[in-house]
N, C-alpha and C positions, 0 to 999 in steps of 0.2 A: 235978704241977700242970698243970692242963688249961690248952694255950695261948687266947690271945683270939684269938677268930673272926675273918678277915681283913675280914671283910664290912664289918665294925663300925670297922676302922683307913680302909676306903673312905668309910664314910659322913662320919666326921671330917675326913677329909681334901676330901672333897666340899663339907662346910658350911661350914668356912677357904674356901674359894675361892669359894665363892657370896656369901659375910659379906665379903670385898675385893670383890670384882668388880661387885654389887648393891648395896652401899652404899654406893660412887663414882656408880655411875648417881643412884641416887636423892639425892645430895649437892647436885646443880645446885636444886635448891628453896631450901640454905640458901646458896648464894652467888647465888641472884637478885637481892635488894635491894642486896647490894655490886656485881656486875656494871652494874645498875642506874645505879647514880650514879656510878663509874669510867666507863662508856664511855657514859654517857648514851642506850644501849638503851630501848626500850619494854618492858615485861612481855609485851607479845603477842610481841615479836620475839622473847625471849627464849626463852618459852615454845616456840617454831615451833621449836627446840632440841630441845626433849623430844620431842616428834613425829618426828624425825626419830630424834630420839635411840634411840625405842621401835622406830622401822619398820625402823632397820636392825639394831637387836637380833633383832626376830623373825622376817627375813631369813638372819641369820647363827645363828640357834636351828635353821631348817628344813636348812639345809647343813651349820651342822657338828653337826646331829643325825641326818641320813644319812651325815657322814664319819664318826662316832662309829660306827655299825654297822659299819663295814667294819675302821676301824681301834683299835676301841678310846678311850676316855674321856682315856685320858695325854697322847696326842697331838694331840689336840684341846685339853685346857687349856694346855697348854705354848705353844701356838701364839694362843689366845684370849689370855694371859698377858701372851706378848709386845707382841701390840698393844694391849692397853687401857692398859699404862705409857706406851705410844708416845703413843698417844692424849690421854691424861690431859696430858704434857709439852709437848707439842704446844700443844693448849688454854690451856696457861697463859702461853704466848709471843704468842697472836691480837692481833692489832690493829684487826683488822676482822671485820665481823658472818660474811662468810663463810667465811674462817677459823676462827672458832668452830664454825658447821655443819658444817664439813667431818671437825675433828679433833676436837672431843663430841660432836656430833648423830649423826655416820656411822663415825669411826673408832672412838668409848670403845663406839656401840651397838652397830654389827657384835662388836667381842671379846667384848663382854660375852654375849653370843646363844651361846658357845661355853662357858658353865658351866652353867648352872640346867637348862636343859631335856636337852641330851648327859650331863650327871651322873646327875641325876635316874634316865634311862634306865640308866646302870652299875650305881646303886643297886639299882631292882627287879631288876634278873638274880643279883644276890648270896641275894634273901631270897622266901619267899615267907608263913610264918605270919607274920610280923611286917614284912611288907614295910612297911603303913602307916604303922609307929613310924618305921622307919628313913627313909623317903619323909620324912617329917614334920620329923626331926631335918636331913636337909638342908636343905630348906624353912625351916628357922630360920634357918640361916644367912644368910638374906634378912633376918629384925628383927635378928639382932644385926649385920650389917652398918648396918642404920639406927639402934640403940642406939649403936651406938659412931663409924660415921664418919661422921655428922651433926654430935656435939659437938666432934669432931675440927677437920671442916673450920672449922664456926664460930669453934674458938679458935682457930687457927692463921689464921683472915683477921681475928680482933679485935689477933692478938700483931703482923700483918704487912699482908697483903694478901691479895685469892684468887686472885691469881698464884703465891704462895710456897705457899698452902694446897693448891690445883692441882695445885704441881709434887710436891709431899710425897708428896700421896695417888699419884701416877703412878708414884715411886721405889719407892712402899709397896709397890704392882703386882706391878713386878719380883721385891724381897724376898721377898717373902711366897706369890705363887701359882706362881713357878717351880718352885722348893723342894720345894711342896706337892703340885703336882703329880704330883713322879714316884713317890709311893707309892700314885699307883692303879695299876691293873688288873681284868684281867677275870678273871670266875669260872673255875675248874672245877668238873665234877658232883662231886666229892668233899666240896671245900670247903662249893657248895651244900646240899649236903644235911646236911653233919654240922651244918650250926647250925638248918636247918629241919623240923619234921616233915610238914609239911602240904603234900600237893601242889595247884598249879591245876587248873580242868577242863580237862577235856582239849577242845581245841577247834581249829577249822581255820587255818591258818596264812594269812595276808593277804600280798599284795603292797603296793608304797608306791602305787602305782595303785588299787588295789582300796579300801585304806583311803580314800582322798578321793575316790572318789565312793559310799561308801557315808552312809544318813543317818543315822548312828548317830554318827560322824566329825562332823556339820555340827550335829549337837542340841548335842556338849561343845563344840565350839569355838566358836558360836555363842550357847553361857552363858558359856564363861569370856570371851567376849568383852565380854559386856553387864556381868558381873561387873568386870572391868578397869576397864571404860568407866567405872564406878560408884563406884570408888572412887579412883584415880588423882589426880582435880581433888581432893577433898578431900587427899588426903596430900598430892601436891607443891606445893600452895598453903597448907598448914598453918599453915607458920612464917609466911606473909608475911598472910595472913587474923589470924592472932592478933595479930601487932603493928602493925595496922591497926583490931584492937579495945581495943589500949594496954595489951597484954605488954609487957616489958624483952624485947631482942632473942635476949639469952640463955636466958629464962626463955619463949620461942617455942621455940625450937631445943629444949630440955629437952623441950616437949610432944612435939614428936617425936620425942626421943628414948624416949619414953614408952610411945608408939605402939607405937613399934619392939619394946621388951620384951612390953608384950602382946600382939605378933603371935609373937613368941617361944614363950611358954606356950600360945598358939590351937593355934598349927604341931604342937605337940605330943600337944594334947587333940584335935584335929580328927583325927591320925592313930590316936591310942589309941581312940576312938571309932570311927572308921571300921573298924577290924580286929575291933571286937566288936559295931557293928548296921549294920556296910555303908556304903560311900562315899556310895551315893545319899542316905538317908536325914541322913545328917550335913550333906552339901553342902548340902541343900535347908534345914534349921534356921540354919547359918551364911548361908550369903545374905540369907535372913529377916532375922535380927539386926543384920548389914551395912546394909541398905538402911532400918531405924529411926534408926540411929544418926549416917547421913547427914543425914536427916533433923534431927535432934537439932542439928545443927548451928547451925541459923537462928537458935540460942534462947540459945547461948553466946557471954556478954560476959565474963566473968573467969577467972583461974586457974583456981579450982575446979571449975568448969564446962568446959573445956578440958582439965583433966589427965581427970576422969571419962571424958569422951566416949573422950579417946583410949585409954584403957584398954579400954574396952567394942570400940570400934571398931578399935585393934588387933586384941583377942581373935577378933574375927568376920572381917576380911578377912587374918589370919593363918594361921585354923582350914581356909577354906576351899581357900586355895593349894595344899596337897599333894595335894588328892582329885581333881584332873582329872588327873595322874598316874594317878593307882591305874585311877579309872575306863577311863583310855587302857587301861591295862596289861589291866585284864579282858578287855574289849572286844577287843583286836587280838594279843594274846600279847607274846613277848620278842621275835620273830624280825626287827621292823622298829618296835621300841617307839620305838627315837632319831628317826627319821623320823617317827613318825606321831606323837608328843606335841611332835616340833621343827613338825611342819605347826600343829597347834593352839594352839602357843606362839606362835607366829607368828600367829597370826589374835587372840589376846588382847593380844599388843603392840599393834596396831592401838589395839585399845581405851584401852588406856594412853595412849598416845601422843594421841589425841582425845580422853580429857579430861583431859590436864595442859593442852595447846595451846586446848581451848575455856573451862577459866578462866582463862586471860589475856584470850584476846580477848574474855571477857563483861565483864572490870574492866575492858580497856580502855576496853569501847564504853560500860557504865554506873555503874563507877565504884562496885561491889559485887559479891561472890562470891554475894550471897542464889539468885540466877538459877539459879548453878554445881550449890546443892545443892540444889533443888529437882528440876533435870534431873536428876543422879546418882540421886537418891530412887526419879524414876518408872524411870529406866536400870534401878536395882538391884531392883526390883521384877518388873520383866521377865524378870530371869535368874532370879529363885524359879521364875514361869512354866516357862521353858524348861527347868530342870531337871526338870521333872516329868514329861518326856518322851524320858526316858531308858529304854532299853530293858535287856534282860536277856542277855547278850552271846551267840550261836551255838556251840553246843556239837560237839563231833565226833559225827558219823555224823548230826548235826538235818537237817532239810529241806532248810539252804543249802547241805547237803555232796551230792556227789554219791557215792555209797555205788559205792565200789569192791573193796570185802574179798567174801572169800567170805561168802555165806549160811551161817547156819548150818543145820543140816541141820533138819530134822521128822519123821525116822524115831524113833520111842523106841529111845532106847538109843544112840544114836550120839551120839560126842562131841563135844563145843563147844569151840571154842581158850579160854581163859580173856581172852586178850588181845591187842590187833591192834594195831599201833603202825607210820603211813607209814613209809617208807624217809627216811634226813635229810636223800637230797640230787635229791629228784626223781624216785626209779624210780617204773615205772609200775605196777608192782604192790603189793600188801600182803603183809608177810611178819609171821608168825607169832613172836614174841618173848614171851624169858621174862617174867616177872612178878616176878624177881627186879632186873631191868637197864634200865635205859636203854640206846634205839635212839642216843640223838642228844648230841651229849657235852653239860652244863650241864640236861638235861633229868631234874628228879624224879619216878622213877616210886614208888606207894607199894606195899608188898609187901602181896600178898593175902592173907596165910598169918600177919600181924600183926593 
C-alpha cells in the first residue's frame, strides 16, 4: 500500500490552524453589537480594534514569515499558538477600551500573523504540479474557520455572554493549534519530488532586500492591498448591516456563516483553476466578480437576497486569496517565499484593517453602510486594474541574471554541458552537474533522458 504523501498531512494540518487562528480574528464582527451594549463602546471604537487588530497581524505575518525561513513552520505555530489563547483570554477579562486594543487589536493580531502567511510558505516548498490545489486547501481553512467560529461565538455569547464566548475560543487556541502544530515540518528533496512531477523554471534566487524594492513585489502587494481594502468592510460589517436591515441576529450570523463556505469552495476552484490557466488570469476574473458583488450590496433588504450575495461574494474573495501566494511563489522562488509573501501580507493587512475601521466610522458619522460599499466597489475595481500589471517572472540566465557559466563553445563539434546549476551556498563559480540530481537539497530537477 502506497503511504500518503507527507505534504498532504502538512497541508491539513496547516488549514486546522489557520480555520482556529482566522476564525477568531474574524469573530470580533459577531461580538460587536454585544460588546456594543455591555460596555457601551461606539462601533467606530470598536472597529479602531480591527485596525489594529489587522496591522499587527501583518507586522507579525512579515517577522515570523522571515523566522519561519530560518526556522521552519512548527516553531513558529507553536509560538503564534501560544499567544493568540493568551490573547483571546486576556480580551475577555478587559474593562476598558484599551485593554481591549491591547490584548485583540495587538496581542490575538500579532499571533494570528504567525499562521496563514509562514504556513502558506511550508506549503509551496512541499508541492510544485499541484501547488495551487494544496495553497488553495489551506487557504480554506480561512471560510471554515468563519463557517464554523462565527456560529460558535454567537451561540455561546446568546447561551452566556462574549466574555464566556471570548474565553472559549482562547481555550480553543491552546487545544487545538498546539497539538496541531507539531506534525509540521519541512520538506526533503525526496519527499518533494515523489509526489510532484513538474518542476519550476528555473530562475534567480532574491534577497529579502532585493524582493522589496523590486516593482513586481509593489504591483502584488499593492492589489492584494486594494483587494483587502475591498472587501473586509463588507464581511466584518455583515452581521451587523443585516440586522440593521431586520435579520434575526442569528439568522445575520448564518449569512456569514454562509459566506464563509462559499469562500470554502472559491479557495478551492480558485487554486484548481489557477494550476490549469495560470494565477494571473484567475485573479484577475475573481476580483472582477468580487467588486460586482459588493456592489450588489446597496440593493439587499431580506434573507434571500443576503444569503445569494454571500454565496457569490464568498465564492469570488475566497477564490482570489490563495493566488497572491502562488504569484509570490513564481515571482521570487522558495529560498525567501516566508519573508517575501509575509512582506505582501503585511501590506494587505493594512487594507483589511482600513476598511473594517472605515465602516464604523462612515455609520458612525452617517448612520449607513451605503457610503462603505460604494468605496469598496470603486477600491475593488482598482485591484482588477492593478492586476493587470503583473509581469512574467525572470527566468535563469534572462537579462536580469548576470551570466556567470561558461560560454558555450561555437567550434562545430564541441560539446555543450547539458546543464548548469549555481553552487547552493554562494560559490562564485558555476559547476557543472548531472541532470540526474539536484545541486541544492529540496531542489527538483526534472531528468532529460524522461
Amino acid at each position: 500500500m502506497r503511504r500518503v504523501f507527507y505534504g498532504w498531512i502538512v497541508v491539513a494540518a496547516s488549514a486546522t490552524i489557520v480555520c482556529i487562528g482566522l476564525g477568531s480574528l474574524f469573530s470580533l464582527g459577531v461580538f460587536l453589537v454585544p460588546i456594543e451594549r455591555a460596555m457601551g463602546w461606539s462601533r467606530g471604537a470598536i472597529s479602531t480594534v480591527a485596525l489594529l487588530n489587522w496591522a499587527a497581524m501583518g507586522l507579525g505575518s512579515f517577522c515570523w514569515g522571515a523566522l519561519s525561513d530560518r526556522i521552519g513552520g512548527r516553531g513558529v505555530a507553536l509560538g503564534g499558538g501560544f499567544l493568540l489563547g493568551l490573547g483571546l483570554v486576556l480580551a475577555s477579562q478587559a474593562q476598558v477600551l484599551w485593554q481591549f486594543y491591547l490584548s485583540f487589536g495587538v496581542l490575538v493580531g500579532f499571533a494570528v500573523g504567525a499562521f496563514y502567511a509562514p504556513l502558506t510558505a511550508t506549503t509551496t516548498r512541499w508541492f510544485t504540479a499541484r501547488r495551487g490545489l494544496a495553497v488553495a486547501l489551506v487557504s480554506a481553512g480561512i471560510g471554515l474557520g468563519i463557517l464554523i467560529i462565527a456560529p460558535l461565538a454567537r451561540a455561546l455569547t446568546s447561551a452566556w455572554d462574549w466574555r464566556v464566548a471570548m474565553l472559549v475560543l482562547g481555550d480553543l487556541a491552546w487545544l487545538v493549534i498546539i497539538p496541531v502544530a507539531l506534525l509540521l515540518r519541512e520538506p526533503d528533496q525526496s519527499r518533494v519530488t515523489r509526489d510532484d512531477t513538474a518542476r519550476d523554471a528555473e530562475q534567480r534566487e532574491y534577497t529579502t532586500r532585493e524582493v522589496l524594492a523590486a516593482p513586481q513585489f509593489w504591483a502584488i502587494a499593492l492589489t492584494h492591498f486594494a483587494c483587502c481594502a475591498a472587501h473586509s468592510g463588507p464581511i466584518f460589517h455583515m452581521v451587523t448591516h443585516a440586522t440593521d436591515q431586520g435579520l434575526a441576529a442569528m439568522a445575520a450570523a448564518t449569512v456569514l456563516g454562509v459566506s464563509g463556505l462559499a469562500s470554502i469552495a472559491g479557495r478551492v476552484g480558485g487554486g484548481l483553476l489557477a494550476d490549469r490557466f495560470g494565477a494571473k488570469p484567475t485573479l484577475i476574473a475573481g476580483l472582477a466578480v468580487q467588486a460586482a458583488m459588493i456592489f450588489g450590496y446597496l440593493f439587499a433588504r431580506d434573507l434571500g437576497s443576503f444569503v445569494a450575495l454571500a454565496l457569490v461574494f464568498g465564492t469570488a474573495y475566497g477564490g482570489v486569496m490563495p493566488l497572491y501566494a502562488l504569484v509570490v511563489r513564481e515571482s521570487f522562488g522558495e529560498k525567501v517565499m516566508g519573508s517575501a509573501y509575509g512582506a505582501v501580507f503585511l501590506i494587505s493587512t493594512l487594507g483589511m484593517g482600513l476598511g473594517s475601521f472605515a465602516g464604523g466610522a462612515i455609520y458612525d458619522g452617517l448612520g449607513s453602510y451605503a457610503w462603505l460599499f460604494l468605496a469598496s466597489f470603486a477600491i475593488g475595481a482598482m485591484a482588477v486594474v492593478l492586476a493587470f500589471t503583473f509581469r512574467r517572472p525572470p527566468k535563469m540566465g534572462g537579462p536580469e541574471m548576470a551570466p556567470q557559466t561558461p560560454q558555450p563553445s561555437e567550434r562545430p563539434g564541441e560539446a555543450v554541458p547539458l546543464l548548469w546549476i549555481a553552487p547552493a551556498h554562494g560559490g562564485s563559480e558555476m559547476a557543472p552537474q548531472t541532470p540526474h540530481r539536484s545541486s541544492r537539497p529540496g531542489e527538483a530537477v526534472a531528468r532529460l533522458d524522461s
